[in-house]
C-alpha positions as CSV (number, residue, x, y, z in Angstrom):
1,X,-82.7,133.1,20.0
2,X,-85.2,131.6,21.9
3,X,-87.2,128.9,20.4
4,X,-91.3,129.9,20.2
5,X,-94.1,127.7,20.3
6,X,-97.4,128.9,19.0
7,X,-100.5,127.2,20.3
8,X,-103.6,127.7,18.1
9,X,-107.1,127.5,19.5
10,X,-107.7,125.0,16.8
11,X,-104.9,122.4,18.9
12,X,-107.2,122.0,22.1
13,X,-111.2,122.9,20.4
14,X,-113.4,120.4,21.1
15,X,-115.5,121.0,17.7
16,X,-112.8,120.1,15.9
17,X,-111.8,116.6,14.3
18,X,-107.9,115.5,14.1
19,X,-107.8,116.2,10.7
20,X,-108.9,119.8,11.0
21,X,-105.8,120.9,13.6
22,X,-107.1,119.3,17.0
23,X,-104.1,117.9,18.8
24,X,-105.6,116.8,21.8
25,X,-107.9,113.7,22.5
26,X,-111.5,114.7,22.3
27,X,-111.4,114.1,26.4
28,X,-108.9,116.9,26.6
29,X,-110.8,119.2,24.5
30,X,-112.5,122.2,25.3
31,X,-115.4,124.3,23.5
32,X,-114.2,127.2,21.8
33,X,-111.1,128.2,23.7
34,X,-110.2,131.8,23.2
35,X,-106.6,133.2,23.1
36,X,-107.2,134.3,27.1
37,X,-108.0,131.2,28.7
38,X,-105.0,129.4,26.5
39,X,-102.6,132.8,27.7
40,X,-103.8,131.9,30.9
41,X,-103.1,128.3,31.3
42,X,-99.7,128.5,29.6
43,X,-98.8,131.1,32.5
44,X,-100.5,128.4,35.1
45,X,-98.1,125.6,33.3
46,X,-94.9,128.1,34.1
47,X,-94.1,130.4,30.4
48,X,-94.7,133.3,29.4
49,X,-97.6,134.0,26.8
50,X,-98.2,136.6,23.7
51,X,-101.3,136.9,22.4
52,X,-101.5,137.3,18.8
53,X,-105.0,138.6,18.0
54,X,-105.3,139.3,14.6
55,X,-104.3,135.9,13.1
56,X,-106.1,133.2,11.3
57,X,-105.0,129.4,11.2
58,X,-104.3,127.9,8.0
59,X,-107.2,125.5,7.9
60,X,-109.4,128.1,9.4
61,X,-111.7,131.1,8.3
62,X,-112.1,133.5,11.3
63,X,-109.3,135.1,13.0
64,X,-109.4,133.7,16.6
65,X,-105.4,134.4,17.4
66,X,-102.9,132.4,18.6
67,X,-100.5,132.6,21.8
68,X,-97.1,131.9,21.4
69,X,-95.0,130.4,24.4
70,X,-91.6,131.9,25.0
71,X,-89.3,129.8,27.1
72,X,-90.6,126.7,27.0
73,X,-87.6,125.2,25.6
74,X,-87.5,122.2,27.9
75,X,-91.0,120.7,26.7
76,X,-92.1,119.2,24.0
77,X,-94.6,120.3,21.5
78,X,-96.9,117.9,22.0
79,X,-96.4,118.0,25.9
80,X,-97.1,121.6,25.9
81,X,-100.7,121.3,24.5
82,X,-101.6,118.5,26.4
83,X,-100.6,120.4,29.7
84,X,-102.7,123.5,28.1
85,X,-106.1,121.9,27.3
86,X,-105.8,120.6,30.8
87,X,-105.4,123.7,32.6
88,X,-108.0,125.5,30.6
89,X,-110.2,122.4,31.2
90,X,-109.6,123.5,35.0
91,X,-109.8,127.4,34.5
92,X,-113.3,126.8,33.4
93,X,-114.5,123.9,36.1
């Protein structure tokens, strides 16, 4: 089975300290990224991208949705969300 890797808007939002889910360094961070732009970048980084709308993080209240990554087996985690918040950072210049 192939291995999945969820990205939560939570991991690369800019409004959001460390300890509430942010992954990212607060340079790497974006505004309020939505499911789309996240679908969008992880396509622009080379995976494929399901949009899970109706989903709420564990430290969060509203349901904002989360993408998960299919076939990105040959990147880290942590790699992955960098390269993410980067590429929406560039979808919205």
């Amino acid at each position: 089975m192939a291995v999945e890797n969820v990205i939560w808007p939570v991991y690369i939002d800019a409004s959001k300290s460390r300890s509430e889910g942010r992954r990212v360094p607060l340079d790497a961070a974006v505004e309020e990224p939505t499911v789309d732009e996240i679908a969008d970048a992880v396509q622009q980084v080379g995976y494929d991208a399901v949009i899970e709308r109706d989903v709420t993080h564990p430290r969060e209240w509203d349901a904002r949705g989360r993408v998960l990554v299919k076939g990105a087996e040959d990147s880290t985690k942590n790699d992955l969300v960098q390269a993410v918040a980067a590429y929406v950072g560039i979808l919205r210049s």
